[in-house]
N, C-alpha and C positions, 0 to 999 in steps of 0.2 A: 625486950629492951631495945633502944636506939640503937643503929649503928650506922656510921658513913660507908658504903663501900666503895673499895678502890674500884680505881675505871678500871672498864671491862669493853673491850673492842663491840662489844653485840648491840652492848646501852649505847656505845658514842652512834653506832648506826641506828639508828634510832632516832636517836635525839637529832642526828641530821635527816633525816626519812623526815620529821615534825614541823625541821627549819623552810619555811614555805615560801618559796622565792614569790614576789609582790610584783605583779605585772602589771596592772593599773589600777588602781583605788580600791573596785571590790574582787578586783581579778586575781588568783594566785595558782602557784604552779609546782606540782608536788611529784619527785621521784618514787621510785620504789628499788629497793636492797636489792642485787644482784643475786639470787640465791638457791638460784634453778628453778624454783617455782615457777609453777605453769599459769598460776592468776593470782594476782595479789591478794593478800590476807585481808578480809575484812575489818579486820579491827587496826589496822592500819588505814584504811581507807576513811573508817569513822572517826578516828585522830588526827589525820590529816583536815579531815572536812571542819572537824570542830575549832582547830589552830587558827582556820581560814575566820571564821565565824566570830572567834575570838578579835582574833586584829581587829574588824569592824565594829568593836563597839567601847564602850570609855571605860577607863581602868579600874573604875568601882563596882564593877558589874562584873558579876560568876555565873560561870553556865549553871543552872538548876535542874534542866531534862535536857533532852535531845531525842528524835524520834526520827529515826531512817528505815529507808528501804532498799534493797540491791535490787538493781535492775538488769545489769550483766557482768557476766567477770571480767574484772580487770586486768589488762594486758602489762606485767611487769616490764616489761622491756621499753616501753614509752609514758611521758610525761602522763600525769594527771594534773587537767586544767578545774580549778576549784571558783567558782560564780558562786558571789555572794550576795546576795538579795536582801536590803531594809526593811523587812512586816512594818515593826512598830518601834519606836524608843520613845516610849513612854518616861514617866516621872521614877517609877520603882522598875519597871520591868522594860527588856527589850526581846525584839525577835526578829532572827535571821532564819532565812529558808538559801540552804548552799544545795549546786548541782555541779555534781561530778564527771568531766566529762573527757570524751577518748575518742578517737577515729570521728571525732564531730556528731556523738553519739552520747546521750547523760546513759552512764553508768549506777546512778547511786543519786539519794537526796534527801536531803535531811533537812529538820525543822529543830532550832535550838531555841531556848530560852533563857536570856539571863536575870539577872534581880542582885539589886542592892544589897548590902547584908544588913539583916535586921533583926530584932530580938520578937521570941513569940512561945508559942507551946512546943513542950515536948516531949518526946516520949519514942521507943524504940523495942523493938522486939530483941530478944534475949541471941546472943551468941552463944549455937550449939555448944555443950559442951565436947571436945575433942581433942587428943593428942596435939601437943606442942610439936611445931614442926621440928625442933632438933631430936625428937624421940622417933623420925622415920627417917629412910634410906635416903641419903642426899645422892646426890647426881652419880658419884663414882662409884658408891654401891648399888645403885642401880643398875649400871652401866656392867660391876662384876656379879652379879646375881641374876635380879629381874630380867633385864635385857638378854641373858647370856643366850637363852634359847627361845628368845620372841621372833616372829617372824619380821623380815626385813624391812619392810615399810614401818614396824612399831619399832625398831631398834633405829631406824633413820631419824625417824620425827625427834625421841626423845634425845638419841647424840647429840642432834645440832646443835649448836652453840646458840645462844638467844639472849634478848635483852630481861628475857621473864624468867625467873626459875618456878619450876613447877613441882613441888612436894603432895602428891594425891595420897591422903591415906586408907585407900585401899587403889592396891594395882593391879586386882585380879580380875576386874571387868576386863584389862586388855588381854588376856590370859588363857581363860576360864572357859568363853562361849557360855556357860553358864546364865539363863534370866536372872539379874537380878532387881532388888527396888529400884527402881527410878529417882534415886537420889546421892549426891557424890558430894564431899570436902574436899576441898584443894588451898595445902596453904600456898602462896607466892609471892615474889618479891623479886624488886630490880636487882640486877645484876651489878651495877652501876650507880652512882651519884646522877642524883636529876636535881638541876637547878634551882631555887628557893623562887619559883615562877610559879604560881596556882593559876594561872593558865594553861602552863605549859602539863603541869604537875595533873587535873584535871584529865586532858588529853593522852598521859599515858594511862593514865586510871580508865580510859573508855578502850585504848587498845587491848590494853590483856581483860576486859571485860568479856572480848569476845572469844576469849581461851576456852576448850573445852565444856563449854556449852553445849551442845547437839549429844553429846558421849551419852549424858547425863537421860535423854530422850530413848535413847538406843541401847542401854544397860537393861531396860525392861525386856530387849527382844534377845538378849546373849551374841547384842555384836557390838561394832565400834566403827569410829570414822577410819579405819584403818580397812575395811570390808571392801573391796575392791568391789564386788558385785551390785554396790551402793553408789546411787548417785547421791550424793549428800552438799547444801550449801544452804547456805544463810540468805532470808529471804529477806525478814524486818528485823532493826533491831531499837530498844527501848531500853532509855537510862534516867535512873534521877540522882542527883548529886544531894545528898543531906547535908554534909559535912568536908572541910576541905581536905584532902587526900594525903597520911602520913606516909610516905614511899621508903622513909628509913628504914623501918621493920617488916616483917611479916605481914600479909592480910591472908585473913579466910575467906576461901568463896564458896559461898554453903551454896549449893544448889539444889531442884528438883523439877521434876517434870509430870505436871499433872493431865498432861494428853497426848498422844499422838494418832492421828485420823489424815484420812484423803489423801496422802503422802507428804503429811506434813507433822513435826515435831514440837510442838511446845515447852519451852523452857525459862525457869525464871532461877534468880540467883538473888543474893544477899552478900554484898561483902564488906567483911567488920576489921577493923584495924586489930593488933593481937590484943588490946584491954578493952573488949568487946564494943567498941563503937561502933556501931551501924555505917558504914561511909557512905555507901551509896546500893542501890535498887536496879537490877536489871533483868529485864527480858525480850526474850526471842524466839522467832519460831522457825524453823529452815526445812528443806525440803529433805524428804528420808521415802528416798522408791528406790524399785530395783531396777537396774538397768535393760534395756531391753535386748534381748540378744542378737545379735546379726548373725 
């Protein structure tokens, strides 16, 4: 079922972290959340980049895909400058190519797509069957349970306060050490009221896209992005938009991971609004080595 939820300090940062100051025509100019982090979050960086992408193109037009690459981590502590580049605006379809950039260095860069909305074929692969998220441990039984004796870096990630909540229903990958399949459910949902914008609405659908992705890669080997001995980051990432994004409710992000080789992880994701509509398509591959020891 629907629901509005009241504001929530994590969402309003957020929805300002999106609001992209317009420096000159295709130039824009994007902070990032004060929040001790050591490099900004990718899926941040991809929702910022796609806002930018958005502004340049006519109000009839929705992003359809988007395809990025990380080139280096991003420095939270200063601005990110967002270049926005014309491909094509065609009669149905347009394309922008944005670079992200920092210390006078591109960081990141991506290629969008938008298109007209029109009528055509369709068809969709089925929503796993799974647990209702109100049937798993919300945040503060987590918090008195699961968490009580996880180790610190996994008891940090999940406290923080955030604009995403994130309901996994199974939490013994972080746990366990245990191999297990190579495949994970996570329901989630804003914290917060996001504006009646499918632009904007769009752009947080591509931020928590890039949630817990890599885990999924790394549950085959009985570890987690929480492995300190791991150097772990997102290298490309790949999205398609089917459907415009209900952020009232619940979505499922069914994932799994059909490779990991050369120290690289493959990951791809499905995520369906709770009356199983397919939203949107993603995948990504990031890097999974071990660190080298000094």
């Amino acid at each position: 079922m629907s629901r509005q939820p009241p504001p929530n300090p994590a969402m309003d940062v957020l929805l300002r972290t999106l609001d992209l100051k317009r420096v000159e025509k295709s130039l824009f100019r994007g902070e990032s959340p004060q929040v001790g982090w050591q490099r900004v979050f990718g899926g941040q960086v991809i929702a910022q980049a796609l806002v930018a992408a958005t502004r340049t193109v006519g109000a009839d037009r929705f992003v359809h895909s988007l395809h990025a690459y990380f080139v280096l981590p991003g420095d939270p502590s200063v601005p990110i400058v967002y270049d926005v580049e014309t491909i094509r605006d065609g009669g149905t379809f347009a394309t922008r190519r944005v670079v992200a950039v920092q210390h006078g260095k591109p960081i990141f860069f991506m290629t969008a797509s938008f298109q007209v909305d029109e009528p055509g074929f369709e068809h969709q692969t089925a929503m796993p069957d799974v647990p209702p998220p109100e049937s798993l441990p919300d945040e503060a039984e987590m918090r008195a349970t699961l968490l009580a004796k996880a180790p610190e870096p996994i008891r940090a990630y999940w406290e923080r306060p955030r604009p995403i909540e994130l309901r996994p229903l199974s939490f013994d990958r972080y746990l366990s050490g245990r191999r297990q399949a190579p495949r994970q459910d996570v329901w989630m949902r804003t914290t917060g009221p996001v504006p009646e914008d499918r632009g904007l609405r769009a752009a947080v659908l591509a931020y928590l896209s890039d949630m817990t992705l890599l885990d999924t890669a790394l549950a085959a080997h009985g570890t987690s992005i929480f492995d300190r001995s791991l150097q772990i980051a997102s290298l490309d990432h790949a999205m398609w938009f089917h459907r415009p994004a209900p952020l009232d409710d619940w979505l499922l992000y069914s994932q799994d991971s059909p490779c990991t080789s050369g120290g690289r992880g493959l990951t791809r994701g499905g995520i369906f609004s709770r009356s199983g509509t397919l939203v949107a398509s993603v995948a990504q591959e990031g890097l999974i080595r071990k660190k080298a020891k000094g």
